[in-house]
mmJSON file of the N, C-alpha and C atoms, coordinates in Angstrom:
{"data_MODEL":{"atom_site":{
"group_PDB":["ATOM","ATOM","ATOM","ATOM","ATOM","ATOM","ATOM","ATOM","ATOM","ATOM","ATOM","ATOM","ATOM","ATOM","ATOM","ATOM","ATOM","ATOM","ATOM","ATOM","ATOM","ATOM","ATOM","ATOM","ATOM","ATOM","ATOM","ATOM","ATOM","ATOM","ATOM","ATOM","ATOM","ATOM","ATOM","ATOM","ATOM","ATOM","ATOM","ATOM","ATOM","ATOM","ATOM","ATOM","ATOM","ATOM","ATOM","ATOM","ATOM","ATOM","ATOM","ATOM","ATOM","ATOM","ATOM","ATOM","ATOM","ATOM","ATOM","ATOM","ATOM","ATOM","ATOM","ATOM","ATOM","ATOM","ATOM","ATOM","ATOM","ATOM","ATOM","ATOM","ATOM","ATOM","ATOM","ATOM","ATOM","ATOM","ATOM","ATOM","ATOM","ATOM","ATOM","ATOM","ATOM","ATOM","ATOM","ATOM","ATOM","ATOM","ATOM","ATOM","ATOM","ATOM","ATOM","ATOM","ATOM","ATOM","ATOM","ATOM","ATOM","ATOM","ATOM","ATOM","ATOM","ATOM","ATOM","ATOM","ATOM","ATOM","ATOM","ATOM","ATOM","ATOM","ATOM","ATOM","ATOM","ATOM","ATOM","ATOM","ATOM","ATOM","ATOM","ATOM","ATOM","ATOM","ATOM","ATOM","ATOM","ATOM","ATOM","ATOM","ATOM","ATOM","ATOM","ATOM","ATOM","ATOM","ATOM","ATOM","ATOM","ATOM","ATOM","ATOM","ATOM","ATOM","ATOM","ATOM","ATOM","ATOM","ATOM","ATOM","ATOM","ATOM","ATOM","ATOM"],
"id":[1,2,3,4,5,6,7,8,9,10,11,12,13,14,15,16,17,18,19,20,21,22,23,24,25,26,27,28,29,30,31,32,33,34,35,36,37,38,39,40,41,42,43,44,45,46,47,48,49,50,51,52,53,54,55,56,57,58,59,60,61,62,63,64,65,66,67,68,69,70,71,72,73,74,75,76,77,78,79,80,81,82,83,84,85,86,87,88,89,90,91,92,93,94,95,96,97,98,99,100,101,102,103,104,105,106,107,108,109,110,111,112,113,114,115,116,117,118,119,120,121,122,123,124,125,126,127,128,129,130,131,132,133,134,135,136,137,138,139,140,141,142,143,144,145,146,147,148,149,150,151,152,153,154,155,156],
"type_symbol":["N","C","C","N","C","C","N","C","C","N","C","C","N","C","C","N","C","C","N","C","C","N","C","C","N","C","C","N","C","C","N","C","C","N","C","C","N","C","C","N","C","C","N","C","C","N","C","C","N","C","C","N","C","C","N","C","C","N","C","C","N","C","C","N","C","C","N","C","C","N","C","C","N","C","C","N","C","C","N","C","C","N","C","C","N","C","C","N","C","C","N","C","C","N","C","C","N","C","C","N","C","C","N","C","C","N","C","C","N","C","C","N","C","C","N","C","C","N","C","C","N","C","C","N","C","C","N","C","C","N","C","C","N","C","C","N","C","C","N","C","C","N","C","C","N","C","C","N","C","C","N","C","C","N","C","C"],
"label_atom_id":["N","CA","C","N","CA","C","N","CA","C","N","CA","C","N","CA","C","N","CA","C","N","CA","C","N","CA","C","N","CA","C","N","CA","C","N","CA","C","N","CA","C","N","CA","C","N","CA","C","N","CA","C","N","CA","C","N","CA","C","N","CA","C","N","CA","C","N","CA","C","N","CA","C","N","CA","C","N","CA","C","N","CA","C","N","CA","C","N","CA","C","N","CA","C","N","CA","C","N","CA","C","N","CA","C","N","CA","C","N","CA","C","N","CA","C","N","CA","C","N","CA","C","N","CA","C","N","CA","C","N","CA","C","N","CA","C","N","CA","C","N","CA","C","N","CA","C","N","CA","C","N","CA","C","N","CA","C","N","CA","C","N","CA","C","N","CA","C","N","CA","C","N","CA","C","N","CA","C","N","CA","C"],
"label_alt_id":[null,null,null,null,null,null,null,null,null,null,null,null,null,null,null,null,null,null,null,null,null,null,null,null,null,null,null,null,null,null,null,null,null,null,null,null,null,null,null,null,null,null,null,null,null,null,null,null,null,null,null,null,null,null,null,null,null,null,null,null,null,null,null,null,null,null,null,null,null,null,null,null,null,null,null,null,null,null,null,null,null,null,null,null,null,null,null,null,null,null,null,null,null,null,null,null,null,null,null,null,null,null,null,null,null,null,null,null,null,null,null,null,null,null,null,null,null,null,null,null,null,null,null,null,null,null,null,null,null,null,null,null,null,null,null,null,null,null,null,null,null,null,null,null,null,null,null,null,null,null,null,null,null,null,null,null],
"label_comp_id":["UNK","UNK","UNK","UNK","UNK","UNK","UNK","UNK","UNK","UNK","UNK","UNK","UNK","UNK","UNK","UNK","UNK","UNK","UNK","UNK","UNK","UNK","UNK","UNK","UNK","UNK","UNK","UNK","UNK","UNK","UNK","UNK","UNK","UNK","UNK","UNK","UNK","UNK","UNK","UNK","UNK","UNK","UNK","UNK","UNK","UNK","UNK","UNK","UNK","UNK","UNK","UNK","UNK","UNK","UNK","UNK","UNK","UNK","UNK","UNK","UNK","UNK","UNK","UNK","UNK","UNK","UNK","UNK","UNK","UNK","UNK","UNK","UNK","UNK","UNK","UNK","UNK","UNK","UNK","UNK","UNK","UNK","UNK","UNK","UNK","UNK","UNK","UNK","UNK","UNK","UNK","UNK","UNK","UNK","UNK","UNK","UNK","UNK","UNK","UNK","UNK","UNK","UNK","UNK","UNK","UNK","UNK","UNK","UNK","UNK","UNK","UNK","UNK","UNK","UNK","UNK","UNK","UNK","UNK","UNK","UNK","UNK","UNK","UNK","UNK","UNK","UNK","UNK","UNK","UNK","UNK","UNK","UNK","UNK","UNK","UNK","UNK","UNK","UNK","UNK","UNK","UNK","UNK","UNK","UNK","UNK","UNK","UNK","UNK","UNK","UNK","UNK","UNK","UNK","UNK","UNK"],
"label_asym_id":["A","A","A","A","A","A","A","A","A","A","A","A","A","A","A","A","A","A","A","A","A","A","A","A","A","A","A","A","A","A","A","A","A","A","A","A","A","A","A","A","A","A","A","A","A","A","A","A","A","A","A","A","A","A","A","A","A","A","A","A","A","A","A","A","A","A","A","A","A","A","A","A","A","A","A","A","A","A","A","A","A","A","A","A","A","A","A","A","A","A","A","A","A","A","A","A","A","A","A","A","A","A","A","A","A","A","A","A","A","A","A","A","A","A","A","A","A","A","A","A","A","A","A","A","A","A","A","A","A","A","A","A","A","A","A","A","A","A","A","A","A","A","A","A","A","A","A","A","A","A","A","A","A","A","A","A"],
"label_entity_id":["1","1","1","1","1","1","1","1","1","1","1","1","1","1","1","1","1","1","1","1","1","1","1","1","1","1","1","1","1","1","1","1","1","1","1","1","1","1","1","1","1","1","1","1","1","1","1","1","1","1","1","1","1","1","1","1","1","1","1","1","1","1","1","1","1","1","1","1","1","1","1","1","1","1","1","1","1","1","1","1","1","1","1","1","1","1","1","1","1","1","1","1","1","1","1","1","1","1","1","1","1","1","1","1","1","1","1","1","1","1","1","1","1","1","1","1","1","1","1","1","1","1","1","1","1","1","1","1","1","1","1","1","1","1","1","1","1","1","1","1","1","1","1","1","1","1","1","1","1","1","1","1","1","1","1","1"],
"label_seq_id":[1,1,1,2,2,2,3,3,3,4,4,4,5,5,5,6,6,6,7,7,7,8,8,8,9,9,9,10,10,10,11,11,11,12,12,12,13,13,13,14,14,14,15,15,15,16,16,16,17,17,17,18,18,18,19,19,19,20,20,20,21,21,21,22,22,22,23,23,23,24,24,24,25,25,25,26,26,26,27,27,27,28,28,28,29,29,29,30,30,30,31,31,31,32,32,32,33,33,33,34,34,34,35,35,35,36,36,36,37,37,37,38,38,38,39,39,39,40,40,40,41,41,41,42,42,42,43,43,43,44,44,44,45,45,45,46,46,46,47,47,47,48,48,48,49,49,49,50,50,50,51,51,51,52,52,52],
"pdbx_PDB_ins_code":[null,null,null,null,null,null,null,null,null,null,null,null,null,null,null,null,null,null,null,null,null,null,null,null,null,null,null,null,null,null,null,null,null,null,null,null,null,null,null,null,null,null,null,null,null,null,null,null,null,null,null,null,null,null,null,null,null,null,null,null,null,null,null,null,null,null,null,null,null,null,null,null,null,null,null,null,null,null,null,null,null,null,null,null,null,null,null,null,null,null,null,null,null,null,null,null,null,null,null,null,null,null,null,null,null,null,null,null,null,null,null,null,null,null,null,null,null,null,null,null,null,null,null,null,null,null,null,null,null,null,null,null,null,null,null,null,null,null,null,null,null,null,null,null,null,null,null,null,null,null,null,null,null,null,null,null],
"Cartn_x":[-3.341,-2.607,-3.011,-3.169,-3.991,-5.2,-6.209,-7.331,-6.789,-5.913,-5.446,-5.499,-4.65,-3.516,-4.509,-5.526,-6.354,-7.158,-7.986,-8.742,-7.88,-6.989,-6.442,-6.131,-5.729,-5.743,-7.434,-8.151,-9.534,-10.089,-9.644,-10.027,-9.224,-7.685,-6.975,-7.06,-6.9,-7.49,-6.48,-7.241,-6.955,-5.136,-5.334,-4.383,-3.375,-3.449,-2.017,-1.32,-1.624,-0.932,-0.097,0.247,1.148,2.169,2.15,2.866,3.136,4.806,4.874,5.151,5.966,6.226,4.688,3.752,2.468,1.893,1.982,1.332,1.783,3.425,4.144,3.699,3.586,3.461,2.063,1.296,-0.307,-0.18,0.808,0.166,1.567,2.376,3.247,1.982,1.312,0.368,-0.589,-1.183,-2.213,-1.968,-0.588,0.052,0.301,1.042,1.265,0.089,-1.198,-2.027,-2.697,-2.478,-3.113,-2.571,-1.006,-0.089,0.123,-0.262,-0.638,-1.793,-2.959,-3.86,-4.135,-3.184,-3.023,-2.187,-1.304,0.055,0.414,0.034,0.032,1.617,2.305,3.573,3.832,4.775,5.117,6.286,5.738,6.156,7.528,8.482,9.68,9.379,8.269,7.651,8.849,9.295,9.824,9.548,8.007,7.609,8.684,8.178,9.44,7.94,7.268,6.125,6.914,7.041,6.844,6.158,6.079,4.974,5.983,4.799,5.058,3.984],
"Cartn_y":[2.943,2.824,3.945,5.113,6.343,5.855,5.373,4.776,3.584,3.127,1.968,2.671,3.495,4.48,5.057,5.693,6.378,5.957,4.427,3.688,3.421,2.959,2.717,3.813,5.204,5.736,6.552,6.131,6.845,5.694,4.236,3.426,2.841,3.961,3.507,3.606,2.739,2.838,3.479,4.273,5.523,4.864,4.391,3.532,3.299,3.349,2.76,3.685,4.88,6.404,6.901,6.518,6.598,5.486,4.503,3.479,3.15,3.767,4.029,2.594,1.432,0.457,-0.776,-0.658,-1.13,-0.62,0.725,1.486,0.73,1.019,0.512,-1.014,-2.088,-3.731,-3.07,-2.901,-2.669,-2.482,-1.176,-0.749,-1.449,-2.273,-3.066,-4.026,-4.536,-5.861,-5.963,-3.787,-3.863,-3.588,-3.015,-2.933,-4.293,-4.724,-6.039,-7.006,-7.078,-7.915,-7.43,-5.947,-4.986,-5.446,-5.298,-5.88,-7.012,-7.833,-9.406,-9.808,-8.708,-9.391,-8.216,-7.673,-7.048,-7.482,-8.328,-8.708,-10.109,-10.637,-12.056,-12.118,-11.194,-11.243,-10.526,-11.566,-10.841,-9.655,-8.768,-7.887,-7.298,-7.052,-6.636,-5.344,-4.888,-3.565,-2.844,-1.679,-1.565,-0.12,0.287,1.474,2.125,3.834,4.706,5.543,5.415,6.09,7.327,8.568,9.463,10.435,9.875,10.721,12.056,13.323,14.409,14.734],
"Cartn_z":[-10.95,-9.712,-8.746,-9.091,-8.131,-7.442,-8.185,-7.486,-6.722,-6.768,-6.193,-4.609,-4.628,-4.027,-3.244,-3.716,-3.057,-2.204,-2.729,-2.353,-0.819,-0.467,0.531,1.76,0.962,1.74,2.333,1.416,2.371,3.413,3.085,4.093,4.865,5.266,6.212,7.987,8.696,9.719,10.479,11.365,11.947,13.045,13.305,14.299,13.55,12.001,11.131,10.928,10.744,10.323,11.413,13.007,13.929,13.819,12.992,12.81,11.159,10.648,9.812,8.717,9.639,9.359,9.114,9.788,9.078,8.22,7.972,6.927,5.721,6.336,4.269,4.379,4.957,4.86,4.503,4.959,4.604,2.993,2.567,1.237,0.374,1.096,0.03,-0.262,0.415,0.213,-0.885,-0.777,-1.995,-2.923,-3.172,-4.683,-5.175,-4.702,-4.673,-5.812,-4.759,-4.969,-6.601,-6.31,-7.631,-9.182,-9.294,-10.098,-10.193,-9.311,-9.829,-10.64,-10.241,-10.448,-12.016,-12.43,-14.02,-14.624,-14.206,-14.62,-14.576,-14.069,-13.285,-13.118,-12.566,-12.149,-10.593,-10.136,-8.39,-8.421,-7.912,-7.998,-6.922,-7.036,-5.827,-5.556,-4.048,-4.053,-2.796,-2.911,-1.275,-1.462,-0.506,-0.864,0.549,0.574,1.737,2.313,3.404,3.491,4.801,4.536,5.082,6.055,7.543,8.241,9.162,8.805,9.72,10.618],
"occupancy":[1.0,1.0,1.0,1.0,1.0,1.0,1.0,1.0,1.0,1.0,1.0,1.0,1.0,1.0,1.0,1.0,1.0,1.0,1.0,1.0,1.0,1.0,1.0,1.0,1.0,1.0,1.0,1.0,1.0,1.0,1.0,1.0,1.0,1.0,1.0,1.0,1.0,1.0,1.0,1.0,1.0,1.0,1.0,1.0,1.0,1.0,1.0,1.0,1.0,1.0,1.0,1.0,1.0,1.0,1.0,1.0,1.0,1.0,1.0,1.0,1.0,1.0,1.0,1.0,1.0,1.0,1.0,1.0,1.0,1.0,1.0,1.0,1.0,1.0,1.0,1.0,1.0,1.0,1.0,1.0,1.0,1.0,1.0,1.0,1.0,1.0,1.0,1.0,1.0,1.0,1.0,1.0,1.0,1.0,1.0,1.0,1.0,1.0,1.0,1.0,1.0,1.0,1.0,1.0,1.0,1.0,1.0,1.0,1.0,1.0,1.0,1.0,1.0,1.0,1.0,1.0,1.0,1.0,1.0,1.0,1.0,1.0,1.0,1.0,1.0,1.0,1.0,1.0,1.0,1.0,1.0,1.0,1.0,1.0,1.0,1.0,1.0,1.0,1.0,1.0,1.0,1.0,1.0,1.0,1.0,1.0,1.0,1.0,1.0,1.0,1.0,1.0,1.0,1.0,1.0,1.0],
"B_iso_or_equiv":[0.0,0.0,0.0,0.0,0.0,0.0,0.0,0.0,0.0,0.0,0.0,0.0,0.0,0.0,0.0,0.0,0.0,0.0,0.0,0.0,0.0,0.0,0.0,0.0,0.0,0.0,0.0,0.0,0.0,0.0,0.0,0.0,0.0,0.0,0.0,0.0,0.0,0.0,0.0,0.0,0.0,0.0,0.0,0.0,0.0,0.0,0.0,0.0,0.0,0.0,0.0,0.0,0.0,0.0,0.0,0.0,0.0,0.0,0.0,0.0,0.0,0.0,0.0,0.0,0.0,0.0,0.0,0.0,0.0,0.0,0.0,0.0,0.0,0.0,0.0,0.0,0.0,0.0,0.0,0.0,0.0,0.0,0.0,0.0,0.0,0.0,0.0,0.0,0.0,0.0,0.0,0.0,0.0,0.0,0.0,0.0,0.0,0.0,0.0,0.0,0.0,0.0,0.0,0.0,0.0,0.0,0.0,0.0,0.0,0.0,0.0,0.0,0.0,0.0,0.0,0.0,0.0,0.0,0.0,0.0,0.0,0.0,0.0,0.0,0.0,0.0,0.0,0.0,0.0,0.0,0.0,0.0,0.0,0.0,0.0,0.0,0.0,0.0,0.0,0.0,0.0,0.0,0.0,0.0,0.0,0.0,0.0,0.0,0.0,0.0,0.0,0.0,0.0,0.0,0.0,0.0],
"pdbx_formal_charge":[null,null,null,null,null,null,null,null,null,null,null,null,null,null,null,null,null,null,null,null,null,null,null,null,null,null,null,null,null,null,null,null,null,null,null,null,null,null,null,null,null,null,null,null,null,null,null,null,null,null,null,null,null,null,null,null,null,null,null,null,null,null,null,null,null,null,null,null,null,null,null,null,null,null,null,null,null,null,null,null,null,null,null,null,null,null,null,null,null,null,null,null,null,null,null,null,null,null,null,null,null,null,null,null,null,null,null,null,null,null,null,null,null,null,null,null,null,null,null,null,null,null,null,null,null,null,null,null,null,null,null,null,null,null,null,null,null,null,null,null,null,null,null,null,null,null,null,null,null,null,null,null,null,null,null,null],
"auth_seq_id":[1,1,1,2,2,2,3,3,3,4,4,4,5,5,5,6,6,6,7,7,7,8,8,8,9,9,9,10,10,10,11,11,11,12,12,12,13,13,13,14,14,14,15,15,15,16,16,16,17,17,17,18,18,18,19,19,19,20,20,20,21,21,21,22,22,22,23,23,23,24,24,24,25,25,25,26,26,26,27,27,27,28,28,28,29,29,29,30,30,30,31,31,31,32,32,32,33,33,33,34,34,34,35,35,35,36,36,36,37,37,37,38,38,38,39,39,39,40,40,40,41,41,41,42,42,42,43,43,43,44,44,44,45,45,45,46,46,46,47,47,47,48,48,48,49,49,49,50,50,50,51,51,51,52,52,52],
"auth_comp_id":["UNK","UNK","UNK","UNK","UNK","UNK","UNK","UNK","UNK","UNK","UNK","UNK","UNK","UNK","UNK","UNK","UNK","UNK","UNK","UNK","UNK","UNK","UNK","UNK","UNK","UNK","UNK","UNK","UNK","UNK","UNK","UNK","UNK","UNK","UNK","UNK","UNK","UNK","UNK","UNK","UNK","UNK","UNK","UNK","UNK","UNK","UNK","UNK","UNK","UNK","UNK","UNK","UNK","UNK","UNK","UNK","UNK","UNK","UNK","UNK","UNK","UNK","UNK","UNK","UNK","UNK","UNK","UNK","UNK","UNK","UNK","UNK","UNK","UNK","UNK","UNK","UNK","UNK","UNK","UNK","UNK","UNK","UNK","UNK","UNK","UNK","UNK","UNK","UNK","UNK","UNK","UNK","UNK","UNK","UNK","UNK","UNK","UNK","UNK","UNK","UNK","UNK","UNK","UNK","UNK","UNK","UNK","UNK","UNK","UNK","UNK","UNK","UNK","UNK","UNK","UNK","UNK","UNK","UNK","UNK","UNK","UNK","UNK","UNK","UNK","UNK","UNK","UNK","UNK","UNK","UNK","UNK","UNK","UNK","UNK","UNK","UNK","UNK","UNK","UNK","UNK","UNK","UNK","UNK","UNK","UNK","UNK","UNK","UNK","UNK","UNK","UNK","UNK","UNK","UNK","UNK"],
"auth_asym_id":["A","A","A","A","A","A","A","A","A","A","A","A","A","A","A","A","A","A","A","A","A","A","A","A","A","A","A","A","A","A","A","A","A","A","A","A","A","A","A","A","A","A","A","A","A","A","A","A","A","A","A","A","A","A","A","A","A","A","A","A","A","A","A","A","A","A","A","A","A","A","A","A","A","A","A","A","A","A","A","A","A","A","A","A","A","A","A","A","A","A","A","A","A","A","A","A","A","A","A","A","A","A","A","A","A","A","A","A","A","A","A","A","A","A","A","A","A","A","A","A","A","A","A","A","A","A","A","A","A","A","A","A","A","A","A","A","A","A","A","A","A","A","A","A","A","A","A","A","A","A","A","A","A","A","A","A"],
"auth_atom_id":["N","CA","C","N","CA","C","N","CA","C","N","CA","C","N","CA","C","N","CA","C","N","CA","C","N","CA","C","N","CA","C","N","CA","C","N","CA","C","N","CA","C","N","CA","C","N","CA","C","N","CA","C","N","CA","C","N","CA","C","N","CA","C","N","CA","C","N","CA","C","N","CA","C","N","CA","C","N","CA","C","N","CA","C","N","CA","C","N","CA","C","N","CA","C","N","CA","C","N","CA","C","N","CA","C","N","CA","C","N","CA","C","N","CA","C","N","CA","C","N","CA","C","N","CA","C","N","CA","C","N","CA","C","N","CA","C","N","CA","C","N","CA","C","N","CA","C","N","CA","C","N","CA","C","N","CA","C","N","CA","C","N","CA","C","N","CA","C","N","CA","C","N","CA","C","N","CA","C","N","CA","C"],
"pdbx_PDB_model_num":[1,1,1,1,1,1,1,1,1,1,1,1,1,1,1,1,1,1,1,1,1,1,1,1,1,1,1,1,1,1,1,1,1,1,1,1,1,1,1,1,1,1,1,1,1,1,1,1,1,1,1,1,1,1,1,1,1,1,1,1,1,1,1,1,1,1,1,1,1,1,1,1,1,1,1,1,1,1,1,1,1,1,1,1,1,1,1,1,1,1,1,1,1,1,1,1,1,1,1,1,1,1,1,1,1,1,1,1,1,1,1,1,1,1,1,1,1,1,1,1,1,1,1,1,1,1,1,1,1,1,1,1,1,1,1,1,1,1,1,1,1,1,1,1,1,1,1,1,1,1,1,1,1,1,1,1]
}}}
């Protein structure tokens, strides 16, 4: 899940990190897709992303 985690954040686009509410739909989407596709189960994600 770190490489998951990470992977996203080195290829997040610059424009999403002022907008805290696309960030989290962005990285609810790739957890999401991550844990389906190890689990074959849908997952109830509700991440809290923090910007200062």
């Amino acid at each position: 899940m770190e490489d998951v985690l990470e992977h996203f954040l080195v290829n997040l686009k610059p424009g999403l990190i002022e907008n805290a509410k696309a960030m989290e739909n962005d990285l609810r989407a790739v957890v999401r897709k991550h844990i389906y596709r190890k689990m074959k189960k849908y997952p109830l994600i509700v991440p809290n992303v923090f910007v200062s």
